[in-house]
Steps between C-alpha positions, in 0.01 A plus 500: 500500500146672508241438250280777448175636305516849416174498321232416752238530549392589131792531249344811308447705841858373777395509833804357675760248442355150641798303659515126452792348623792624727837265497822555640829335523457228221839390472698613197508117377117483443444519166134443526233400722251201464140540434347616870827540639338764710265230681703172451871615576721795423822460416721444842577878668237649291183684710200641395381850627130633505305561170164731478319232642684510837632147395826392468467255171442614137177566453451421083322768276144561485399802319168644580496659107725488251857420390717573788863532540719295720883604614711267586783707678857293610743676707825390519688600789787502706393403843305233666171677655448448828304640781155537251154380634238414201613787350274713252638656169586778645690362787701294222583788338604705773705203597701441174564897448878517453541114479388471134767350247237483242168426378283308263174496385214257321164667419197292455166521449150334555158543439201256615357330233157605414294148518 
């Protein structure tokens, strides 16, 4: 899974896409995860990889302007990953490449409120 913001820093002028959370091999029988499951237990097997911070939990939106954009990105695939060290996107993806058996997707989005 990776969790990404594709709008930051400033939704009307993209910068970068801000990763949030890196996650790989949830089991296929999680069908969620409990409120800060990244700090207070993943499901068994499952291991987090590096996020922009240079941390390896999920690191919760905080927009600097506007309504961003958050990607919620599930591969499903047909191996076990092994052999990965706090992987970044990138390495995920470079890892999964011709492993994929599909995909899903969940887009949210936040803004701070204005008080």
């Amino acid at each position: 899974m990776i969790v990404d913001d594709p709008d930051a820093p400033d939704p009307a002028k993209p910068q970068r896409v801000y990763v949030h959370w890196v996650v790989y091999n949830l089991p296929a029988t999680a069908t969620a995860l409990p409120e800060n499951a990244s700090k207070k237990g993943m499901p068994k097997g499952a291991v987090q990889g590096k996020n922009d911070w240079g941390k390896t939990v999920y690191g919760g939106p905080c927009p600097p302007i506007g309504r961003h954009r958050y990607f919620f990105k599930l591969y499903a695939l047909e191996i076990e990953l092994t052999g990965l060290s706090s992987p970044t996107k990138a390495d995920l993806e470079k890892a999964i490449k011709g492993h994929v058996l599909d995909t899903g997707e969940m887009v949210g989005t936040y803004q701070k409120s204005k008080t």
